[in-house]
N, C-alpha and C positions, 0 to 999 in steps of 0.2 A: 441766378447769380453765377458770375467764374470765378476763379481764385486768379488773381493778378498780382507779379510782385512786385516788391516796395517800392520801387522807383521807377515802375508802371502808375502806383497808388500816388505818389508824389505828382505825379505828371496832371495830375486830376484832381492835386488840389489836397492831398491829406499833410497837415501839418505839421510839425515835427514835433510837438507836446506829442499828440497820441501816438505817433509811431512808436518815439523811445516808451510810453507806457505797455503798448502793444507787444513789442519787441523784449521788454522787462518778461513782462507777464509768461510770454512761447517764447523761450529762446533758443528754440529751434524751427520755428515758422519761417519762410521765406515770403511769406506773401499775403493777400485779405481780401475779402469778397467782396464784387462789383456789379452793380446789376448791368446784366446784360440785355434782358428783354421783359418789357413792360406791356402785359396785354390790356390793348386799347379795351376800357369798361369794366376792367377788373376793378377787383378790388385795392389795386395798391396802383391803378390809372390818376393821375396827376397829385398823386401822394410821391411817391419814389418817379425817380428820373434816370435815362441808361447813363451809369458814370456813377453814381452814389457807390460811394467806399464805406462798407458796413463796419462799424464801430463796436455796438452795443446791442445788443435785445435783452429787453426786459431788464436793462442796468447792470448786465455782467458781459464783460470784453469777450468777442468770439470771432476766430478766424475760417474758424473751418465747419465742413460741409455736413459732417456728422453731428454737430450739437446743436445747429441751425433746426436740421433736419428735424432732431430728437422735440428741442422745444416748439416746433410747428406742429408734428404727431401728437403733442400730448395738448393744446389748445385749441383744439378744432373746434369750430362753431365760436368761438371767444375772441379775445384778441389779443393783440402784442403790440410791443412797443420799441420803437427801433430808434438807435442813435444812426443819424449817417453823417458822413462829411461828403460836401457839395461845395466846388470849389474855395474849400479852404475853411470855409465857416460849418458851425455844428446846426443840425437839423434835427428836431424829433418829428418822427411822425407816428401814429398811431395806427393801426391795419388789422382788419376784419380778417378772421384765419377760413378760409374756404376749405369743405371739402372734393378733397379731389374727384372719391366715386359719384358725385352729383354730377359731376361735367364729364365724367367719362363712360361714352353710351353703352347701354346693357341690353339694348332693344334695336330692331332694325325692321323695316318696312318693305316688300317688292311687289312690284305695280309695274302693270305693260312691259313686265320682264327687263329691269331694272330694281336696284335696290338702294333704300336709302335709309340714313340716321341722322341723329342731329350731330352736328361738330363735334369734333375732340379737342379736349384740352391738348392732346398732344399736336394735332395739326394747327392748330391755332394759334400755340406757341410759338413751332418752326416758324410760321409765314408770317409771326406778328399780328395777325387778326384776332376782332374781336369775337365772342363767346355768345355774347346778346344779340338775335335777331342779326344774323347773319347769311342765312339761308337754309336750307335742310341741302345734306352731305349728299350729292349722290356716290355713294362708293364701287359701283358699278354699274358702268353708263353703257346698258343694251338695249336693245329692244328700241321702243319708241322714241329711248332716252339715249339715242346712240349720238354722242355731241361729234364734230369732227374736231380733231385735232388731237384729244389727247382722250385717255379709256378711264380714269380717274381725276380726283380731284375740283370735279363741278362743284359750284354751290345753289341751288335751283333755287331762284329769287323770288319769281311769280308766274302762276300759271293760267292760261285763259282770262288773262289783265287781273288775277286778285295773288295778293303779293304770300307770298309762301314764307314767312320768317326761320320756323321750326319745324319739327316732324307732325307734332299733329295738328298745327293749322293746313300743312299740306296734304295730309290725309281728307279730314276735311272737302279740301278742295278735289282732289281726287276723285271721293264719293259721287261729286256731282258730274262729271267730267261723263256723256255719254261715248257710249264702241265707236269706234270708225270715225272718231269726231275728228276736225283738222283745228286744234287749237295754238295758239302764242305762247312761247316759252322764254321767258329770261333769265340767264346765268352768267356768272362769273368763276374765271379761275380763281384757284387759291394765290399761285402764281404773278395773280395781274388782277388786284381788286379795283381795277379804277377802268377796267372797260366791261362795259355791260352788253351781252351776247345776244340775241335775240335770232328767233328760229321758231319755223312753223311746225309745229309736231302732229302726225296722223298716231292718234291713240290707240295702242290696241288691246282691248279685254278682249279677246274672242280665242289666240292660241293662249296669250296669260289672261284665262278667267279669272282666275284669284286675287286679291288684293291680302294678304297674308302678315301677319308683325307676328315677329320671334321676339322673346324674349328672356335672357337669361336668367334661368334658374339656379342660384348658390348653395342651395340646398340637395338639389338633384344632382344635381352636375352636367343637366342638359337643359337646351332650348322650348322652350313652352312655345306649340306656335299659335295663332288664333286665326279664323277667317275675317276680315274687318268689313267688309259692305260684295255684294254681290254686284256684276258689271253692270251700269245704266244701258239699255238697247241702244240700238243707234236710231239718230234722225231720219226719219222718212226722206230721203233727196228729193228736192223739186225741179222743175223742168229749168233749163239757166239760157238767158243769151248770150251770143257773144260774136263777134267778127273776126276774119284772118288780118292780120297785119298787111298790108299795102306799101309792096316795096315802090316808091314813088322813083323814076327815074333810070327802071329797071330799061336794058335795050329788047328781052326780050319778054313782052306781056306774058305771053300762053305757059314758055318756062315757068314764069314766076308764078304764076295761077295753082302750080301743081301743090304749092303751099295749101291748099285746102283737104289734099289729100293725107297729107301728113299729121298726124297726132306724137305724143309724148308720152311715155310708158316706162313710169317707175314702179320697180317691182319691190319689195321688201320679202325677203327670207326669216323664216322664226325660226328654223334648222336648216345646218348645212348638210345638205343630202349630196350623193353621188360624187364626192371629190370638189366640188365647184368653192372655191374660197370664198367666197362676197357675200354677204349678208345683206347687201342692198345695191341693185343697179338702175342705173337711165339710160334712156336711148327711147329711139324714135321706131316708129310703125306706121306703113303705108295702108292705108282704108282700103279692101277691096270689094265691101260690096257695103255703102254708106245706110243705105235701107236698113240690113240688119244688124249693122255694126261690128260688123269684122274685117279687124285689123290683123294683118299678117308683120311677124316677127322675131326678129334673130333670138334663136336659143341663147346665145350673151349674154339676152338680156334675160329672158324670163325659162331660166334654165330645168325646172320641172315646174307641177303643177299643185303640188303646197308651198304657196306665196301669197302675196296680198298683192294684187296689181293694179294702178290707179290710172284711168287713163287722161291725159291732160289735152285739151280741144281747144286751139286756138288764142293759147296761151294764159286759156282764166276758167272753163270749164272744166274740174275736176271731177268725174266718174268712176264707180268699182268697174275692172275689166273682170274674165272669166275666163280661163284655159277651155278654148273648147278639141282642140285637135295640138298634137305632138307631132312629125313627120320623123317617124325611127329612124329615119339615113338622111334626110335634108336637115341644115342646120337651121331649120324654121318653129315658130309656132303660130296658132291664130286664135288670137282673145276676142271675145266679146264684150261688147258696152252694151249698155241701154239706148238706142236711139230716142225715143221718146223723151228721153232728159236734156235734149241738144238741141239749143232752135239756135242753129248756126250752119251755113251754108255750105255744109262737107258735102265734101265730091268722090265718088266711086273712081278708083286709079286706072287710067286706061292703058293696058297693058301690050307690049308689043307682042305679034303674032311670027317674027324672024328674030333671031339672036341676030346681035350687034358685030359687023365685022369690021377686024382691025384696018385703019389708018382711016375709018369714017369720020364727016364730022358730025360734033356731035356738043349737047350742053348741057354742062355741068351744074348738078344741083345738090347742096348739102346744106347741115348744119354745123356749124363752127364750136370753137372750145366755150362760149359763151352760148350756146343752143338758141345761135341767130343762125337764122337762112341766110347763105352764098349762091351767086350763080357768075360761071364764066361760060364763055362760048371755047371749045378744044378737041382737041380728036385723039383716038383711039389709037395708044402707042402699041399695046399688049395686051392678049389673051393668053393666057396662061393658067394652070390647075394649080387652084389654093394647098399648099402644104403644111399642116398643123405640125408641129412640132410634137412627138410623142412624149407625158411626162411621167416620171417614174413617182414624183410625190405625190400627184394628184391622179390615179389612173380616173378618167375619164370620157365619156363618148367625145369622138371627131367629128367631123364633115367629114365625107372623101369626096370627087369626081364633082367639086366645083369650080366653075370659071372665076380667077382673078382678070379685072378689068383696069386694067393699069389707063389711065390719064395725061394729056400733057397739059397739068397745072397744077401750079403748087397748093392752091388750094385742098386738093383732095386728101395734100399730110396732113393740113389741118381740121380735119373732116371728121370725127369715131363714124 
């Protein structure tokens, strides 16, 4: 309810009988209670309407917020009875008194280093949504559960296609949910309940083993916490097929072939170690020796060696990579896959035996903002030594006594 005054209340239809009775009764009131928001599947859902100018409860005149208050505290679980005026004409409607500590969570949940509870009446209010089978909260979206776009406010719908309403249907489903699995996730903001999110989530029980519910103790005056289910192992990986993409139409074949050497290398962090802000990077790595499965790559991307790194092969084989080597002064590293799990036609990168010199020609191969392959044919404007910018927020390691290779094609700004 708001307090709105009288000839706000007239605008809406209260008639002038109950005013001047109203107005008898407080004759110092300027104003009278309107509802303002109706949660959808409440209890007072298609009984009250936003706009109802309160009259009556329980057959005694009341304008204000305290006696309102008072007579809902003292029939809780019971019910009341409400006069309202709805454009002009008198309404009774009858209303089940809820209480509030039932819908307001005393418990919370954190899984793959993410936390969740069921809805609050408070958020549920603000955004007008409903209370019933609405989603389980997440209240802090890390870890596996890191959504893009915004760090609160999810409602996690269903996970691994079985729909998650509450907290412990998602528990539940969680339980079953094996380590390192790659499953389906659908969510909604609170924000924007009419668009449904969908996103593949890499699970992780292994840095959060625990699957853990707090809940609050009124007695104690602290958090009880419990273990809820131990992490499911991961699946066994099987061997996968798969092809490189065939740029048809390309002018030059042999360039465009070197796409086989190429793999995708998303790294996820569960601590920020060494200054490095990201908690999760992408980027690509060149195969140098296809046989054993190492792939060489920019510190960027996979900046120490407690990470989780996946390596992605021809745009549908997903693999765990493995830090095997760090270069202390070059800005490299070089992860290991399982070759045995790739029956797809990777090629060992064949490497030049003289550095490139400038104004040569030469052709240009990248991946785009879209992580498609480009290629132009261009030459060599610049060599010159990479110079990192030293940062006082973030003290962290550099490259030094690297060659920049400057391009003549615009392509290469759009290149990470």
């Amino acid at each position: 309810w708001v307090l709105k005054a009288f000839d706000e209340c007239r605008r809406l239809g209260l008639d002038a009988e109950w005013e001047s009775k109203v107005r008898a009764a407080f004759p110092k009131e300027t104003g009278m209670l309107v509802a303002e928001v109706v949660l959808p599947k409440g209890p007072g859902d298609e009984k009250l309407e936003e706009g109802d100018v309160l009259v009556q409860v329980n057959g005694e005149l009341l304008t204000q917020f305290v006696r309102l208050d008072d007579v809902l505290d003292s029939s809780v679980g019971g019910k009341v009875k409400l006069l309202l005026q709805r454009g002009g004409e008198d309404v009774t409607v009858e209303l089940d008194v809820g209480d509030l500590h039932a819908i307001t969570p005393d418990r919370f949940v954190s899984v793959a280093g993410a936390a969740f509870h069921d809805l609050s009446y408070q958020q549920a209010r603000l955004y007008a949504v409903t209370l019933k089978d609405a989603g389980v909260y997440c209240c802090e979206a890390a870890g596996s559960f890191r959504f893009e776009g915004s760090s609160s406010g999810w409602l996690v719908q269903s996970v691994d296609n079985k729909p998650t309403p509450d907290l412990d249907t998602f528990v539940d489903v969680m339980k079953s949910v094996p380590d390192r699995s790659r499953v389906v996730v659908t969510y909604k903001h609170l924000r924007d309940m009419h668009t449904l999110n969908t996103s593949i989530m890499l699970v992780d029980r292994h840095w959060h083993k625990h699957m853990r519910q707090a809940v609050r103790n009124d007695v104690t005056g602290v958090w009880d916490f419990t273990d809820l289910s131990e992490p499911v192992p991961p699946t066994t990986p099987v061997p996968r097929k798969a092809n490189f993409v065939q740029m048809a139409g390309a002018q030059h074949p042999q360039a465009v072939d070197i796409i086989r050497s190429f793999v995708r290398i998303s790294a996820s962090m569960p601590l920020k170690l060494d200054g490095f802000p990201k908690s999760r990077k992408i980027g690509f790595g060149l195969v140098i020796d296809a046989e054993k499965g190492l792939v060489v790559v920019s510190r960027a991307i996979v900046p120490y060696e407690m990470c989780d790194i996946s390596v992605t092969i021809a745009d549908s084989i997903i693999v765990d990579g493995k830090v095997v080597f760090m270069h202390p002064l070059q800005n490299y590293a070089v992860v290991r896959y399982d070759p045995s799990l790739v029956q797809a036609p990777v090629k060992s990168a064949k490497l030049a035996d003289r550095p490139i010199k400038q104004g040569e020609q030469t052709i240009f191969f990248g991946f785009n903002q879209n992580l498609r392959p480009v290629v132009a044919k261009t030459a060599v404007t610049d060599i010159t030594t990479v110079a990192i910018p030293a940062s006082a927020s973030t003290p962290r390691y550099r490259a030094v006594n690297l060659d920049a290779i400057t391009v003549d094609t615009s392509l290469s700004g759009q290149c990470g």
